[in-house]
C-alpha positions in Angstrom: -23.8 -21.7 17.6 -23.6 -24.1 20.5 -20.2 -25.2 22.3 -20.2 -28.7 20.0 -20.9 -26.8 17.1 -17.8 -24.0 17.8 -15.6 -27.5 18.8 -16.5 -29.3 15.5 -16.0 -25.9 13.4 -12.1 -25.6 15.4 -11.4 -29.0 14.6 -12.4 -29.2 11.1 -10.2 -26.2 10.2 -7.0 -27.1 8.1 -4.3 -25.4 6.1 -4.9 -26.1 3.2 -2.9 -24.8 -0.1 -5.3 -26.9 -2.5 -6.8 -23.9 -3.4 -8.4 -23.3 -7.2 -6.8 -20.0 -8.6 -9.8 -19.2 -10.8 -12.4 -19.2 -7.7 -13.2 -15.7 -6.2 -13.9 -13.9 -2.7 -16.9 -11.6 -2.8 -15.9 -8.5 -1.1 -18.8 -9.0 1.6 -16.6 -12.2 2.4 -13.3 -10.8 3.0 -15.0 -8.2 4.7 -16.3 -10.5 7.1 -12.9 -12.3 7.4 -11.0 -9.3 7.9 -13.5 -8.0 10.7 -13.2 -11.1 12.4 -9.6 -10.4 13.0 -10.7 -7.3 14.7 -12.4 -8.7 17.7 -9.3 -10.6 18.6 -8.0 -9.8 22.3 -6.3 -6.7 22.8 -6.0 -5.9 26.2 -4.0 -2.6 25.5 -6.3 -1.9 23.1 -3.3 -0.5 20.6 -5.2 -1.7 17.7 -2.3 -3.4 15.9 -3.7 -5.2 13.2 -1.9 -4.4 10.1 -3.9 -5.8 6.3 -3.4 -5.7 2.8 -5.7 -7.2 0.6 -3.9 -8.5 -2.3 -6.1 -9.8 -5.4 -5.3 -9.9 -9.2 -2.2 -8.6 -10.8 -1.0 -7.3 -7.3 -0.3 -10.8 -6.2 2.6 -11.2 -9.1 3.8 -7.8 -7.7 4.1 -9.3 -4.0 5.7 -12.5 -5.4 7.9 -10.0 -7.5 9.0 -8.1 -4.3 9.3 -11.1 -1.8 11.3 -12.7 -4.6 13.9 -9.5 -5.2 14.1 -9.2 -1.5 15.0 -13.4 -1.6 18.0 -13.0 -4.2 19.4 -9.6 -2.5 20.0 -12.0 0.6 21.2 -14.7 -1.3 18.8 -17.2 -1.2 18.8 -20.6 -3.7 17.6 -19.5 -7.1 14.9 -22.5 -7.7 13.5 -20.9 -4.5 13.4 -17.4 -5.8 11.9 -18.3 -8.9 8.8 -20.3 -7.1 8.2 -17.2 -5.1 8.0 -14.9 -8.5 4.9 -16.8 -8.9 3.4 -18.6 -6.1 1.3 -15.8 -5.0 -0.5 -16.4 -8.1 -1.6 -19.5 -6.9 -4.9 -18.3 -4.9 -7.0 -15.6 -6.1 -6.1 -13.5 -2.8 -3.3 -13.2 -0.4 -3.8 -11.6 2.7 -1.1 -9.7 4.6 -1.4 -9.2 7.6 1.1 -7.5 9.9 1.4 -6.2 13.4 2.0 -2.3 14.7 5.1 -1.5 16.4 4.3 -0.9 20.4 5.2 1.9 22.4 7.7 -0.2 24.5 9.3 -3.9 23.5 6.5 -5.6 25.9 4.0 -3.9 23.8 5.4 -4.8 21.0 5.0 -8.8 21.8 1.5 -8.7 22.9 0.5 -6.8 19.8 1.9 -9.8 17.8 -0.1 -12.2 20.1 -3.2 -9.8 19.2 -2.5 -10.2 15.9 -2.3 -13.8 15.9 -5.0 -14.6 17.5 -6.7 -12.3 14.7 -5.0 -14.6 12.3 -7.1 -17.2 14.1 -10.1 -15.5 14.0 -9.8 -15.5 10.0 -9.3 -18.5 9.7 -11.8 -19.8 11.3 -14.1 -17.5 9.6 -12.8 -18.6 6.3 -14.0 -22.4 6.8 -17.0 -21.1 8.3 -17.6 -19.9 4.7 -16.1 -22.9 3.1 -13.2 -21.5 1.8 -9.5 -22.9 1.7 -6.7 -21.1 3.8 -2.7 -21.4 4.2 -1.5 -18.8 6.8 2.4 -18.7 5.2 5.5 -17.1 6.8 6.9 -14.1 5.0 10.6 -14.5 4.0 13.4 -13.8 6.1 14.6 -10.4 5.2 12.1 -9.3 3.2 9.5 -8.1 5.7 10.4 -4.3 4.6 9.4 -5.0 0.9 6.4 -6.0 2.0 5.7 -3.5 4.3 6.7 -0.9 1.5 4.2 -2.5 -1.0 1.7 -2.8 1.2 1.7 0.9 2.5 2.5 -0.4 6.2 4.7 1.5 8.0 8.4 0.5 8.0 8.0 -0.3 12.0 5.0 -3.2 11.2 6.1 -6.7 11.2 4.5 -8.6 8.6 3.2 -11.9 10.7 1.8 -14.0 7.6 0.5 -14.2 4.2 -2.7 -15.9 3.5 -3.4 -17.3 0.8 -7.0 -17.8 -0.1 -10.0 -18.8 -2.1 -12.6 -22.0 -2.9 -10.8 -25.4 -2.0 -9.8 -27.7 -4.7 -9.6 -30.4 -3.0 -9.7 -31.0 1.0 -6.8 -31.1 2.4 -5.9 -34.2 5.1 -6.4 -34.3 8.6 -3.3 -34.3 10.3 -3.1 -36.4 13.4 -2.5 -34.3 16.3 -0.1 -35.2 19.7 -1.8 -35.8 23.0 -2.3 -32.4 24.8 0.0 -31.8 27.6 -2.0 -30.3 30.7 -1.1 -29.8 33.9 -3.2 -29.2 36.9 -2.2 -27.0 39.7 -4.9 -27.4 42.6 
């Protein structure tokens, strides 16, 4: 792949929640996606990358969890009831979470590892052709997911993926002019 190539493959990347629910991901594809996370930059080399594979009835489980966690804290009930069932909506969710540090600056740049992972799948996943939507987990809920996932209760969940064949494209979105500044 040349530098043009890389560019056009960056820019033609969208979220993109048009996803059809009875499409599948092979395994050797989410392998591939999940390993591209892996060679994200890590300059303490803490290995922090946290992910749960959800597929199949699972994913009702995750909505079921996220939801409970949603109506403990008081959230709007039409809101909890979407989230008993969106998950359903792709035929995988990827969590993905980031390990607790040794110290609070550790911490951070494990999360900006783990981002930058998150990049890394996504990218990988419209290499393949495949739709993506890299979702916030719910406020207060992050340790229901990190019980159900089998993280451990220090990991901060940094996104749910949702994922599969694309139903439809989704649209570009216009993008601001980049502000740059040159120091010579």
């Amino acid at each position: 792949m040349n530098p043009d190539e890389l560019a056009e493959l960056i820019a033609a990347r969208r979220s993109n929640i048009f996803i059809d629910e009875t499409s599948s991901v092979s395994d050797e594809q989410l392998n591939q996606i999940v390993m591209a996370a892996q060679w994200a930059p890590n300059h303490k080399r803490t290995w922090p990358l946290r992910i749960a594979i959800v597929r199949g009835e699972s994913r009702r489980a995750l909505g079921e969890t996220i939801a409970d966690a949603m109506a403990q804290r008081g959230d709007d009930e039409a809101k909890v009831l979407k989230t008993r069932t969106k998950y359903m909506r792709s035929p995988v969710v990827l969590v993905i979470a980031s390990a607790q540090g040794a110290t609070v600056n550790e911490t951070e740049e494990n999360k900006y590892a783990v981002a930058a992972g998150i990049q890394n799948m996504l990218l990988m996943t419209e290499a393949m052709d495949l739709a993506a939507l890299w979702g916030s987990p719910a406020k207060d809920a992050n340790d229901s997911i990190t019980s159900l996932c089998g993280f451990d209760s220090t990991d901060l969940v940094m996104g749910l993926v949702y994922l599969g064949a694309p139903s439809k494209s989704a649209p570009a979105v216009e993008r601001p002019a980049l502000r740059v500044t040159y120091l010579d």
